[in-house]
VOTORNU-951977 format. One record per residue: x, y, z of N, C-alpha, C in turn. Coordinates in steps of 0.05 Angstrom, whole numbers, padded with zeros to 5 digits, always signed. Last residue first. Example, Ala and Ser with C-alpha at 12.3 -4.5 7.8 and 13.67 -1.06 7.14 Angstrom:
2
+00257-00045+00142+00273-00021+00143+00258+00001+00157
+00264-00114+00156+00246-00090+00156+00264-00066+00156
END
This chain:
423
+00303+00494-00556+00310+00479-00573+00336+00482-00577
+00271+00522-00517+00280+00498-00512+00286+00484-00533
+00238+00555-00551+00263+00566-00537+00284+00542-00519
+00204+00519-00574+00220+00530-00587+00253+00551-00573
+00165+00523-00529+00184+00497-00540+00195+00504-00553
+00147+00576-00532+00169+00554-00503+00172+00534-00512
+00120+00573-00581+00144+00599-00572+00156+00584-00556
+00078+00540-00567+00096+00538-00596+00129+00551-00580
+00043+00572-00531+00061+00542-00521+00092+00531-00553
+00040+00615-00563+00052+00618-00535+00067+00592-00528
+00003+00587-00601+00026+00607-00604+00041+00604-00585
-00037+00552-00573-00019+00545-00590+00006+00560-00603
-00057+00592-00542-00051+00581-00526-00028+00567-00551
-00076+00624-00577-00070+00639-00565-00051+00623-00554
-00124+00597-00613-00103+00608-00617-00075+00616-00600
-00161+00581-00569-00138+00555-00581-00113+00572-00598
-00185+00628-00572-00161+00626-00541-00144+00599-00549
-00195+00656-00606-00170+00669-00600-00164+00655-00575
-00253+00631-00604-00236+00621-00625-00203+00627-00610
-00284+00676-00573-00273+00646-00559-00259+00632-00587
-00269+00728-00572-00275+00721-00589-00266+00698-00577
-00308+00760-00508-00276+00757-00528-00288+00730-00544
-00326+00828-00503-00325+00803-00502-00311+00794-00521
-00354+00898-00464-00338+00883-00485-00340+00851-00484
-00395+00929-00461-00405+00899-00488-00379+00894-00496
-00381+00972-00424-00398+00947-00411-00402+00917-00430
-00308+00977-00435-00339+00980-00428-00354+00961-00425
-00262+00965-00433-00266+00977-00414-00297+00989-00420
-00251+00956-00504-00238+00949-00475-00245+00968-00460
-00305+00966-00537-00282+00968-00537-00275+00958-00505
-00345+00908-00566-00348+00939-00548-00315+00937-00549
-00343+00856-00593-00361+00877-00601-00353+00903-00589
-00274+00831-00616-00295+00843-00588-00314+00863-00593
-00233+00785-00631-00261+00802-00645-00262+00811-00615
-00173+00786-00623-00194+00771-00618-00218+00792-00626
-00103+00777-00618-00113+00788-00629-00152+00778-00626
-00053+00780-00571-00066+00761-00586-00094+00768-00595
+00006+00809-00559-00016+00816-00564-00024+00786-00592
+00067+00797-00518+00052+00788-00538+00014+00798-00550
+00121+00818-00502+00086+00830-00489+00077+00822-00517
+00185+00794-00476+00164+00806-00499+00129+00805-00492
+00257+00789-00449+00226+00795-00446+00202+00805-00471
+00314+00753-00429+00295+00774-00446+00268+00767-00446
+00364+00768-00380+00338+00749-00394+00334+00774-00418
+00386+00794-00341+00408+00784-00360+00387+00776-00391
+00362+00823-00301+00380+00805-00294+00394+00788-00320
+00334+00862-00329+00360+00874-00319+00375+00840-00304
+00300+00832-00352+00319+00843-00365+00336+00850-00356
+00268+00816-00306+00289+00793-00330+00308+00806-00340
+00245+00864-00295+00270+00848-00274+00279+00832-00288
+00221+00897-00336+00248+00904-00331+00264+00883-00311
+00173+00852-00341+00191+00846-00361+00218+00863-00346
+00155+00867-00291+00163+00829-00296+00184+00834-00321
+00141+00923-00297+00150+00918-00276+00175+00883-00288
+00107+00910-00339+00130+00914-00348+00144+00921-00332
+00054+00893-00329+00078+00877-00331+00102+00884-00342
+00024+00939-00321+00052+00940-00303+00062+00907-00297
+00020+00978-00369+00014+00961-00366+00036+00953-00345
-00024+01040-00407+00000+01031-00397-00009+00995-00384
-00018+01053-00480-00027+01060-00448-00008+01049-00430
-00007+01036-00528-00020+01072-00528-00031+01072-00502
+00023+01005-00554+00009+01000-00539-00019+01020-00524
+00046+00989-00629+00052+01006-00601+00018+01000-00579
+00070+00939-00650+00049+00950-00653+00055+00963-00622
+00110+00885-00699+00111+00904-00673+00083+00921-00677
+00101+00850-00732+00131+00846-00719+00125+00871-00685
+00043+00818-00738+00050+00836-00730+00084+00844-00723
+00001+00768-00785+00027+00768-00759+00037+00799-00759
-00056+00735-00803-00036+00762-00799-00019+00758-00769
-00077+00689-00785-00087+00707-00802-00067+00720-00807
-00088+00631-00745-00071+00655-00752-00073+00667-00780
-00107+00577-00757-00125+00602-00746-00106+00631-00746
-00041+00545-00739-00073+00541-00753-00093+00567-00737
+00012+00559-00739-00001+00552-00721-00031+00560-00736
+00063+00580-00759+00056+00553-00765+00034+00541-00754
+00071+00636-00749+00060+00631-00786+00058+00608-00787
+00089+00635-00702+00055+00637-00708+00050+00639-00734
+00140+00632-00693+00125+00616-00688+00093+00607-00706
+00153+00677-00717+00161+00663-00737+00140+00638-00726
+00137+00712-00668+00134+00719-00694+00138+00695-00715
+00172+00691-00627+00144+00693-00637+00130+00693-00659
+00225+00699-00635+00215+00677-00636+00183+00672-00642
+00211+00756-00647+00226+00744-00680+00219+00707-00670
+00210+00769-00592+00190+00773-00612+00189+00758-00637
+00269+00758-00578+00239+00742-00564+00219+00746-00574
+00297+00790-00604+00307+00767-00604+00289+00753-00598
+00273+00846-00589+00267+00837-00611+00275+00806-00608
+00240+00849-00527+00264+00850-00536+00260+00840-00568
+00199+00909-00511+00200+00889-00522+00219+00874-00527
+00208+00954-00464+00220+00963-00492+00218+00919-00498
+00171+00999-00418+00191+00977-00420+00187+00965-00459
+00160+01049-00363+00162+01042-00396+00181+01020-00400
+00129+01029-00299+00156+01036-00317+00143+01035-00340
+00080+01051-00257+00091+01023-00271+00114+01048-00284
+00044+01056-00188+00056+01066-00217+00069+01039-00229
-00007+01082-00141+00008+01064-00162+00021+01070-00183
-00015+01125-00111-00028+01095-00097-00019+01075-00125
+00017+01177-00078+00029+01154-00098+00007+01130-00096
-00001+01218-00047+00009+01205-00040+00006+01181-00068
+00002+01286-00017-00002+01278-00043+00013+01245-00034
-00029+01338+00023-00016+01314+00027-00015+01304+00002
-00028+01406+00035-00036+01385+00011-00018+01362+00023
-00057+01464+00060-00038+01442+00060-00043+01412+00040
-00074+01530+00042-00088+01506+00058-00065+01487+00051
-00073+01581+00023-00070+01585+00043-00074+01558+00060
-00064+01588-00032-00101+01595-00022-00092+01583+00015
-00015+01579-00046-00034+01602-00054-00054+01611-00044
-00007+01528-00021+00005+01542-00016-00009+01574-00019
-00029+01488-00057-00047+01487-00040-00034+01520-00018
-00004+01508-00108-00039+01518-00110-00039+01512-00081
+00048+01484-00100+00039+01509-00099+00012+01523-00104
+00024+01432-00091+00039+01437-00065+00042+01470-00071
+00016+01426-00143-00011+01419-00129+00004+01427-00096
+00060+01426-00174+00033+01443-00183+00015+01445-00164
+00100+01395-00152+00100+01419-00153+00079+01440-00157
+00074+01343-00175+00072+01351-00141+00084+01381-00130
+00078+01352-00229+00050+01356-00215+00059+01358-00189
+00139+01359-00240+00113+01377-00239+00091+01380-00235
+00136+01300-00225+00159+01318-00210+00139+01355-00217
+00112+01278-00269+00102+01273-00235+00114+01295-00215
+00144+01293-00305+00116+01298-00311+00106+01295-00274
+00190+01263-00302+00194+01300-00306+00161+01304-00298
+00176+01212-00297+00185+01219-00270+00185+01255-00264
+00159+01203-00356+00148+01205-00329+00150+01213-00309
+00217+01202-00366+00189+01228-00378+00168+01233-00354
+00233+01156-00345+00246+01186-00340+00226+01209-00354
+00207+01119-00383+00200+01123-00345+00218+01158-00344
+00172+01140-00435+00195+01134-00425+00187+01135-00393
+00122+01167-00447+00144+01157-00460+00159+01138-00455
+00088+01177-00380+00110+01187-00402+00117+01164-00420
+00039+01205-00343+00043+01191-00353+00072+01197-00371
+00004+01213-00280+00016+01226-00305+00030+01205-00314
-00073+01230-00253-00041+01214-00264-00025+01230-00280
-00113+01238-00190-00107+01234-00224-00084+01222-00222
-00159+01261-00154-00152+01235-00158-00139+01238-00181
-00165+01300-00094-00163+01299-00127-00149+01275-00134
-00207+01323-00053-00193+01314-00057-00189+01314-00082
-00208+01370-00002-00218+01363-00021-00201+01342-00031
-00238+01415+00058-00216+01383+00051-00228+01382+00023
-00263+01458+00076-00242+01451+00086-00224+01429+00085
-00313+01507+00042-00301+01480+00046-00262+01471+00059
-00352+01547+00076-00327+01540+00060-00315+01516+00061
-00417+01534+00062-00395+01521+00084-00374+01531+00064
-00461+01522+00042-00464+01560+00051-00446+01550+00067
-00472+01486+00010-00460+01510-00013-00456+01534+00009
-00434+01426+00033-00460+01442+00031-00447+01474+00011
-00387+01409+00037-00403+01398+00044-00428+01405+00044
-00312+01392+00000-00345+01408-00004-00363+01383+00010
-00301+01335-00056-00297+01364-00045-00323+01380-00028
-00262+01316-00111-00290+01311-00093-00286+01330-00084
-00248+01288-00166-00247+01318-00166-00275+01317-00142
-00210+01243-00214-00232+01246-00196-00233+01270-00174
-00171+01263-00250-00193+01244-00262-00215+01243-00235
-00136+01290-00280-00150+01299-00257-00174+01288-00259
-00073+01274-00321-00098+01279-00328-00118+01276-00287
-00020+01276-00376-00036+01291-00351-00061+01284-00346
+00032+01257-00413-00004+01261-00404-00007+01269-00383
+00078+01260-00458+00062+01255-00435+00042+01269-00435
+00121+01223-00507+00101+01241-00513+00088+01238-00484
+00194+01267-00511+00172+01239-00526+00138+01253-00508
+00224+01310-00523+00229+01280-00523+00211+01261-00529
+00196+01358-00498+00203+01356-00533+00216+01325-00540
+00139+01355-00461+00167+01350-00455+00183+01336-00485
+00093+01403-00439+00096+01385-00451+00138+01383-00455
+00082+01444-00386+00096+01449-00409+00099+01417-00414
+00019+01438-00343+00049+01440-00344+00057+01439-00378
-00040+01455-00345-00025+01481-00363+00013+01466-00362
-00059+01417-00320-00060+01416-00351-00049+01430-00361
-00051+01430-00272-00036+01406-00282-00035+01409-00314
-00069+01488-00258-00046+01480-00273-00028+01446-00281
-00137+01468-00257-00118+01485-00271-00094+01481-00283
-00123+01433-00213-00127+01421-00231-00128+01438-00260
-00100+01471-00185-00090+01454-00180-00102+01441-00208
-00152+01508-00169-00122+01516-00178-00105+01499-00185
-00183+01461-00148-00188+01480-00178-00169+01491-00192
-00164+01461-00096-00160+01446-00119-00170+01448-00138
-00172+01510-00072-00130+01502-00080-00134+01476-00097
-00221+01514-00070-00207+01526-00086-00177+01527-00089
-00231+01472-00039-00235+01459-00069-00227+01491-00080
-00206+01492+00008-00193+01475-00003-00205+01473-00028
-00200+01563+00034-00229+01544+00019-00201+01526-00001
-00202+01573+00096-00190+01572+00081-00198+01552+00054
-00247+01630+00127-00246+01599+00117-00221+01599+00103
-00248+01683+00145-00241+01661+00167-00237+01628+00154
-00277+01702+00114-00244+01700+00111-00238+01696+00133
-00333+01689+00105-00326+01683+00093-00284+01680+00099
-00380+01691+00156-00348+01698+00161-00329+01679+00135
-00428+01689+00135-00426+01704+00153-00389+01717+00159
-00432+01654+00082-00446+01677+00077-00429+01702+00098
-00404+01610+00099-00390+01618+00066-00411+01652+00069
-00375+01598+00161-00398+01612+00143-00393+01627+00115
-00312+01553+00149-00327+01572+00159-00355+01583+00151
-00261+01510+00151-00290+01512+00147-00288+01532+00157
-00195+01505+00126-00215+01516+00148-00240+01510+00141
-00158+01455+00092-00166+01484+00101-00172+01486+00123
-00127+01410+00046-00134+01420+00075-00132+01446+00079
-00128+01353+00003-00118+01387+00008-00137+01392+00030
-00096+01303-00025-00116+01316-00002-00111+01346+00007
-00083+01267-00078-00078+01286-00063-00101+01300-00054
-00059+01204-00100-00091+01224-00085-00075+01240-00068
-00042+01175-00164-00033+01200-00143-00057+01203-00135
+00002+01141-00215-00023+01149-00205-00020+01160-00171
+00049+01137-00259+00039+01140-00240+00009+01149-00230
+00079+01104-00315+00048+01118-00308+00063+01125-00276
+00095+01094-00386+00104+01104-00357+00081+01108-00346
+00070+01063-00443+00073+01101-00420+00074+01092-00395
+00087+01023-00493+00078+01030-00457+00085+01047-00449
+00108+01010-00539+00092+01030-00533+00080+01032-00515
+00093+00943-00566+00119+00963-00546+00095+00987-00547
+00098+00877-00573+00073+00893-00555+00096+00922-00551
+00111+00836-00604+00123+00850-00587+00111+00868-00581
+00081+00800-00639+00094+00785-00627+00105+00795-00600
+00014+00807-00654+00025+00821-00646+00052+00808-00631
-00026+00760-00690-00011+00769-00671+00003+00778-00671
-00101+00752-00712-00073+00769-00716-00059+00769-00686
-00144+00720-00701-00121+00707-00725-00100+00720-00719
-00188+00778-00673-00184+00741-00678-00162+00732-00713
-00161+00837-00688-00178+00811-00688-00172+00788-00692
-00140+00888-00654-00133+00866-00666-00149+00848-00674
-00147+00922-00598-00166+00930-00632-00155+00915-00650
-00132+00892-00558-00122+00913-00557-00122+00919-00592
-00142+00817-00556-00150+00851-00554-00130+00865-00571
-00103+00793-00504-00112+00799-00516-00130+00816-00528
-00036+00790-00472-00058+00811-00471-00074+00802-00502
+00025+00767-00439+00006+00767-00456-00021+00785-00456
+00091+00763-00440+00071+00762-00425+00045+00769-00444
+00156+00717-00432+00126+00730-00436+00105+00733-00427
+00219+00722-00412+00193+00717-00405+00175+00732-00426
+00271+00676-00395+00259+00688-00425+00228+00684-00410
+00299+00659-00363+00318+00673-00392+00301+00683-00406
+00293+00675-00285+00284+00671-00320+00294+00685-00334
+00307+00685-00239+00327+00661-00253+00319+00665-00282
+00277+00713-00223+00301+00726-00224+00323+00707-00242
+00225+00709-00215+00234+00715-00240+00259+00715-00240
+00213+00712-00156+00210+00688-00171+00217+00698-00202
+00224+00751-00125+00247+00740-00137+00242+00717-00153
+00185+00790-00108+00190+00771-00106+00210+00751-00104
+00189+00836-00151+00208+00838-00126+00201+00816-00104
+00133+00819-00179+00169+00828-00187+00192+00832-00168
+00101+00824-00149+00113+00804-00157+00138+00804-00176
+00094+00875-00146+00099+00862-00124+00102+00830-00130
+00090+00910-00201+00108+00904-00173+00121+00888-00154
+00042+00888-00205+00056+00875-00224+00085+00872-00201
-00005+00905-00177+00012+00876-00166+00037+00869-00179
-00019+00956-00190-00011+00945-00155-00003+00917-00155
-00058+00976-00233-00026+00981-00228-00018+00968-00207
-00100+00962-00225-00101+00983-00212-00069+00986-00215
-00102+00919-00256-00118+00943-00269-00127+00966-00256
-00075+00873-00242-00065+00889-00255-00073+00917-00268
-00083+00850-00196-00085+00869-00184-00073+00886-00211
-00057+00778-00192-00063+00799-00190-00062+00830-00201
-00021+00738-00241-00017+00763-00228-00046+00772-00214
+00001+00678-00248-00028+00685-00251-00026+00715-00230
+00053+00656-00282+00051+00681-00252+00016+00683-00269
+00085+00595-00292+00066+00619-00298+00061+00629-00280
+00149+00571-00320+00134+00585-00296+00113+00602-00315
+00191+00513-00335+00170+00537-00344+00152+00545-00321
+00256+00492-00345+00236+00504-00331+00216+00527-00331
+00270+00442-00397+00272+00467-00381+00256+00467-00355
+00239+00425-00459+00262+00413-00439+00274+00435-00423
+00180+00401-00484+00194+00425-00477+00218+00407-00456
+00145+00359-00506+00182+00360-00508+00192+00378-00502
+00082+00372-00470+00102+00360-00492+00131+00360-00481
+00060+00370-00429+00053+00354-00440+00074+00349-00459
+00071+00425-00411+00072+00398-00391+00075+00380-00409
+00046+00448-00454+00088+00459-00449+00081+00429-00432
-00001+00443-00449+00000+00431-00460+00038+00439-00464
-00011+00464-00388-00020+00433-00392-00008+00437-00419
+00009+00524-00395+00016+00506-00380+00011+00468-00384
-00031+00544-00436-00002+00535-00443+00012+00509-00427
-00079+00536-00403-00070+00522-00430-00043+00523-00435
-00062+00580-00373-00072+00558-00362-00072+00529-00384
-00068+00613-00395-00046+00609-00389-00050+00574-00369
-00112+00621-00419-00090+00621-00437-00069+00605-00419
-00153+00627-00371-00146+00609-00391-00126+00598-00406
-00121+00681-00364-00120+00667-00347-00127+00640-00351
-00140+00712-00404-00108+00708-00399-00111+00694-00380
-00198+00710-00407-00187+00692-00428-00152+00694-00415
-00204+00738-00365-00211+00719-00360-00203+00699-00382
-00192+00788-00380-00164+00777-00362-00176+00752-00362
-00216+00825-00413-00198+00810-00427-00186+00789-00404
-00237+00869-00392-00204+00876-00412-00194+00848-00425
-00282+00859-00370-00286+00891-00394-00256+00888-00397
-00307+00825-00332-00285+00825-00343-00283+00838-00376
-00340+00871-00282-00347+00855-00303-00309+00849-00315
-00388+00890-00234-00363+00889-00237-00370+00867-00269
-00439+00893-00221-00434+00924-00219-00398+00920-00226
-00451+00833-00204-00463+00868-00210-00443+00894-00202
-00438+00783-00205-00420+00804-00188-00426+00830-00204
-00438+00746-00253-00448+00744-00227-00447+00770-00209
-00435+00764-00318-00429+00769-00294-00434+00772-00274
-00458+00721-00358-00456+00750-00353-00448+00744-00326
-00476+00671-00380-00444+00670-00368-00437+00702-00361
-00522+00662-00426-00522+00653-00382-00497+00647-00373
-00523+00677-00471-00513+00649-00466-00508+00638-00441
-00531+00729-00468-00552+00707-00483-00548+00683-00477
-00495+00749-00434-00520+00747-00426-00536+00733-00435
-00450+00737-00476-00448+00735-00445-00481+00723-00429
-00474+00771-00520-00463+00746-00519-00471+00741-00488
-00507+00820-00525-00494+00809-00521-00482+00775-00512
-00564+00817-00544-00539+00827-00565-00516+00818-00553
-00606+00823-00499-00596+00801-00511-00572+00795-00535
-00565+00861-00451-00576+00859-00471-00582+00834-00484
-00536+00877-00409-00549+00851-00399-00567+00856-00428
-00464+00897-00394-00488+00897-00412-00509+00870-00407
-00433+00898-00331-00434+00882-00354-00465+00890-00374
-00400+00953-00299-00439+00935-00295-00442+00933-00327
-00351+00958-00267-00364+00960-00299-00383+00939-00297
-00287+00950-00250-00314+00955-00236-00330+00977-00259
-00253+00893-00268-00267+00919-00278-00293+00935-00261
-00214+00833-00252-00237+00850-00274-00229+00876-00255
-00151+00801-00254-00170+00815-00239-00196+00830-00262
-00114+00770-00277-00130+00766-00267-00156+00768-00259
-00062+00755-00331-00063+00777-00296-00097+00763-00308
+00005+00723-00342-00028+00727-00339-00035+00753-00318
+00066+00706-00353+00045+00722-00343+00031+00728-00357
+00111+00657-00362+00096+00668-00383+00074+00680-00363
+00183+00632-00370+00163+00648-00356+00136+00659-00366
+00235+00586-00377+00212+00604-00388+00193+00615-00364
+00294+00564-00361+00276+00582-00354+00262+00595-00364
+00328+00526-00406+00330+00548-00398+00304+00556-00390
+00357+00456-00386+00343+00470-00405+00332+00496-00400
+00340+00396-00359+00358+00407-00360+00344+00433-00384
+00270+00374-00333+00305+00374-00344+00321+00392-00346
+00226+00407-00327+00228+00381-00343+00259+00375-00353
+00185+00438-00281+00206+00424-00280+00214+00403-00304
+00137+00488-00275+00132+00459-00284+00168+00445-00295
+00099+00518-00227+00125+00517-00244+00124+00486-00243
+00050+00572-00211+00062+00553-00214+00084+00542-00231
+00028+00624-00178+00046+00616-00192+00058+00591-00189
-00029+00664-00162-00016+00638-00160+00007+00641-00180
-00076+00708-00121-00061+00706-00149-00050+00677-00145
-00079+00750-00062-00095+00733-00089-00071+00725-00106
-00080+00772-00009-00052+00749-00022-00063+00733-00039
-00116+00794+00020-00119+00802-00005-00091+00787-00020
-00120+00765+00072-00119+00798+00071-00103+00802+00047
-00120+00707+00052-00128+00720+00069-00112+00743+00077
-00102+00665+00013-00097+00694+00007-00114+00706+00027
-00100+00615+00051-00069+00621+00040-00073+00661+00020
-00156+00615+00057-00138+00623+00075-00112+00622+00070
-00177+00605+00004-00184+00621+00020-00166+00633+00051
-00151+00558-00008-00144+00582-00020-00147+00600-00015
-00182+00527+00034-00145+00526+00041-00133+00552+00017
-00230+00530+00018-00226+00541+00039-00189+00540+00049
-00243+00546-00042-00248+00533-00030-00226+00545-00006
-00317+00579-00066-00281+00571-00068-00272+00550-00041
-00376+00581-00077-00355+00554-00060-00323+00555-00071
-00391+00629-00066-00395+00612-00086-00380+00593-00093
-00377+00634-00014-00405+00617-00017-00405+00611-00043
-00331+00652-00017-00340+00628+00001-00356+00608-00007
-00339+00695-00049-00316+00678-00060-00335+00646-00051
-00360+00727+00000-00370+00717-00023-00360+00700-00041
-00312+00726+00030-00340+00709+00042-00349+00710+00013
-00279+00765+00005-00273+00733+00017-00290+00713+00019
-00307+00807+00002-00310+00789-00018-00301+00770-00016
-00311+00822+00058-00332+00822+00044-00331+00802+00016
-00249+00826+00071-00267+00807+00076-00289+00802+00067
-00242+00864+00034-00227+00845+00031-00239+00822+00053
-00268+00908+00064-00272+00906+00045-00266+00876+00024
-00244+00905+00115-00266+00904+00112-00277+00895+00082
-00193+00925+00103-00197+00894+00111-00223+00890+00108
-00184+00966+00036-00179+00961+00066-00199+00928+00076
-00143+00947-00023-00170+00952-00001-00155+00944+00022
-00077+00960-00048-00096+00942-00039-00120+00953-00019
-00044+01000-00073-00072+00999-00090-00096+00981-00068
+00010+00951-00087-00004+00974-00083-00024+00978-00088
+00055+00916-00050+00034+00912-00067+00026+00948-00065
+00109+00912-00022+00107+00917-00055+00090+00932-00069
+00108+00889+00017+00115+00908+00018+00113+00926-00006
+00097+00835-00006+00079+00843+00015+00083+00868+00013
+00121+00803-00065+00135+00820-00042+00107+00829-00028
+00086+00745-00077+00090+00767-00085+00106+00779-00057
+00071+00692-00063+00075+00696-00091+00085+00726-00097
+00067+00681-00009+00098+00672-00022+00089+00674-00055
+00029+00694+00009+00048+00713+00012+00076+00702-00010
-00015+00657-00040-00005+00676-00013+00011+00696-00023
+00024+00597-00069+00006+00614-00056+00010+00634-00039
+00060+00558-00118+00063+00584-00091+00040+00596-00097
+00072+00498-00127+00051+00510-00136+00058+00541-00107
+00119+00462-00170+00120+00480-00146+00086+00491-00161
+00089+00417-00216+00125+00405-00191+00119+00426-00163
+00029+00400-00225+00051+00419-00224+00074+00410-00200
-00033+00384-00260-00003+00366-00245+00024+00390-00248
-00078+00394-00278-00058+00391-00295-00035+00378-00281
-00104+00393-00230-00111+00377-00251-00096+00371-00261
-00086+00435-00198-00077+00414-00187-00090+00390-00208
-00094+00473-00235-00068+00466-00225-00064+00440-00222
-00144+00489-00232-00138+00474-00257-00105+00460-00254
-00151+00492-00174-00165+00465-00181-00148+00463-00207
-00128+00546-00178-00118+00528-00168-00132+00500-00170
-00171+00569-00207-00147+00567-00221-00129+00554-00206
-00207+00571-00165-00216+00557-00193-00186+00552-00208
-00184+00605-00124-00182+00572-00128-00190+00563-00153
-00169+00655-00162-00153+00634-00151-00156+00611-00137
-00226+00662-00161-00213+00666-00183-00198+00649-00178
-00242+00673-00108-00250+00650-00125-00246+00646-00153
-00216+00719-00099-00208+00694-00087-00216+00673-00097
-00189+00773-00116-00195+00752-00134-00197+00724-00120
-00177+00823-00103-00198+00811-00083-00203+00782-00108
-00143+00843-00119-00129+00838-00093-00154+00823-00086
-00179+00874-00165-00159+00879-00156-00154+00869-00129
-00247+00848-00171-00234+00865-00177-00200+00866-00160
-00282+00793-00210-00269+00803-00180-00246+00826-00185
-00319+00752-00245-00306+00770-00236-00309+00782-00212
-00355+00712-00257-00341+00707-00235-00330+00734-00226
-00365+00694-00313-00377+00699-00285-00384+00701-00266
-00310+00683-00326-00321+00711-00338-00344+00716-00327
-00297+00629-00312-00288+00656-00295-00297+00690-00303
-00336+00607-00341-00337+00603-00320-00320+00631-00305
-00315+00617-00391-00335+00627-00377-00338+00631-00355
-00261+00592-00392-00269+00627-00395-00286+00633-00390
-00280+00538-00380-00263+00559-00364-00263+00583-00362
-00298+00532-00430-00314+00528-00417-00299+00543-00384
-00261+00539-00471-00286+00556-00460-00303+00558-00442
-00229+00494-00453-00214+00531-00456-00244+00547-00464
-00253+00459-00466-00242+00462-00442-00244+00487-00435
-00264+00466-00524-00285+00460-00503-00270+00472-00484
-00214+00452-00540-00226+00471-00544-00249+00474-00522
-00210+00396-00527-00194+00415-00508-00204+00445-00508
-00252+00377-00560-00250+00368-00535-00237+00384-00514
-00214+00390-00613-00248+00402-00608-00257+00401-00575
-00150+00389-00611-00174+00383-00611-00193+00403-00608
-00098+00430-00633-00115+00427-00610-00142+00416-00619
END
């Protein structure tokens, strides 16, 4: 890759690094990434509704909310036919590039930032160099603005060469609430693919090293459960109340006490804990925000199956009602080696590569593995490539940033890999 193209691929990452937009609301994300589309020259470009199942998505804001950043998108001039092909949050794109005869590649990106008020230090990059994050109080703290580059590079340069097939990129939404992988998975736009990847840079690797097969994804679900009482005078008629933040104390009690599962390894955890309207009110609604997690999807499923038991008998004890309701989950999904080993061998020929990885566990979760189980179960194979990049801060705080070298990397691996499966 030239110096010239290099450029390109930074000059893009910036650009969308200040830009960020959180989950479903990526609109000027997706025209910018539709302008690079229509640069590069694509056979199918799907917008909207026609990039994902509707019924699928999860996690998505309400309309208010989703208009608010529509209009801002607006003004910072997206443009108005992308604007109304994702109107009421139908963010994301997928394009496909047609070259003959030859087997179905696939390669996902996701999209979305971080609600995370970017470091404005001069230490940081971003800010020294006037590409910090337009959009206070949100920031791209994982990384998605270089996967969205990346993929964007592959695309122009798979176009460009001897690949012989059909290659698709899914620019995903909504991946950092769990809610889109889903819903583009039951799409059916994967259903034909022999071979998909997907990508993440990061994840405590540095610039040169690749990770060919990304494994070690925990199952997840995520859950708001509402618990319901009485109000009453906490001083005058205390047992006339039925006090909800005490069925959710009880509750958040025994999530932590359930029995760990001798198969593999899960989590628990009661991450947002509201409740309560004054100190002389029994309180009559609370809520509780958390997750559980597994090993395996069936770990998972033991682990969720005892929290909604834990939190339907605390709300039962203290006498008040619990609604519990699912706002996202993903599967555990297993790398295929056959698609890694292509990787892998790829990137000992590609300039700036340092160290090659056969495998490295993931230690969270990720719901392209929604994309990877539908290839798989339709016949394909699938691998979660980790591309390795300096980052002063860790993923998910305010100094993280990516090592702009790892994106000619990134893009010359990946595109290496689909011409090679076309051989």
């Amino acid at each position: 890759m030239n110096e010239s193209q290099q450029e390109r691929l930074r000059s893009l990452r910036r650009d969308l690094h200040s830009y960020p937009e959180p989950a479903w609301r990526e609109f000027y994300t997706t025209s910018r990434i539709v302008d690079e589309l229509e640069r590069i020259g694509v056979d199918q470009l799907h917008l909207g509704r026609d990039v994902v199942d509707a019924d699928a998505r999860m996690a998505v804001p309400d309309d208010d909310e989703l208009d608010a950043w529509r209009t801002k998108a607006r003004e910072a001039g997206a443009r108005e036919d992308v604007l109304e092909a994702a109107n009421g949050g139908f963010t994301g794109a997928l394009a496909v590039v047609e070259q003959g005869e030859g087997p179905t590649v696939a390669l996902r990106v996701d999209i979305d930032a971080l609600p995370i008020r970017e470091a404005d230090s001069a230490a940081h990059a971003p800010a020294a160099a006037g590409f910090r994050s337009g959009n206070e109080g949100y920031m791209h703290a994982c990384g998605h603005d270089a996967h969205a580059t990346i993929g964007l590079g592959v695309l122009e340069a798979v176009k460009e060469s001897d690949f012989r097939g059909t290659f698709k990129v899914v620019f995903q939404p909504a991946e950092e609430v769990i809610g889109g992988g889903k819903a583009v998975a039951e799409s059916g736009h994967l259903d034909d693919v022999d071979h998909l990847l997907a990508i993440h840079v990061g994840l405590d690797h540095p610039t040169g090293e690749i990770v060919a097969g990304v494994g070690g994804f925990l199952a997840v679900r995520q859950f708001e459960a509402t618990f319901s009482g009485e109000t009453a005078h906490a001083g005058g008629h205390p047992a006339q109340g039925r006090d909800a933040v005490q069925a959710l104390a009880t509750a958040v009690q025994n999530l932590h006490a359930i029995r760990r599962h001798g198969e593999g390894a899960t989590r628990v955890n009661a991450g947002v804990v509201e409740g309560g309207t004054a100190t002389n009110i029994v309180p009559g609604e609370a809520t509780l925000e958390g997750e559980v997690r597994g090993e395996t999807t069936p770990l998972k499923e033991y682990m969720s199956g005892r929290a909604d038991t834990v939190m339907s008998s605390a709300a039962e004890m203290h006498d008040c009602e619990v609604a519990i309701e699912t706002t996202a989950e993903a599967p555990s999904a297993v790398s295929d080696d056959t698609l890694a080993d292509v990787v892998y061998k790829m990137a000992d020929t590609v300039p700036g590569v340092t160290s090659r990885l056969r495998t490295d566990d993931l230690g969270g979760s990720e719901d392209a593995t929604y994309l990877m189980d539908r290839v798989q179960n339709h016949g394909g194979t699938a691998t979660f490539v980790g591309i390795g990049t300096d980052h002063p801060g860790g993923h998910h705080t305010p100094t993280f940033d990516v090592g702009e070298d790892s994106l000619a990397i990134g893009v010359d691996v990946v595109t290496g890999a689909v011409r090679r499966l076309s051989e």
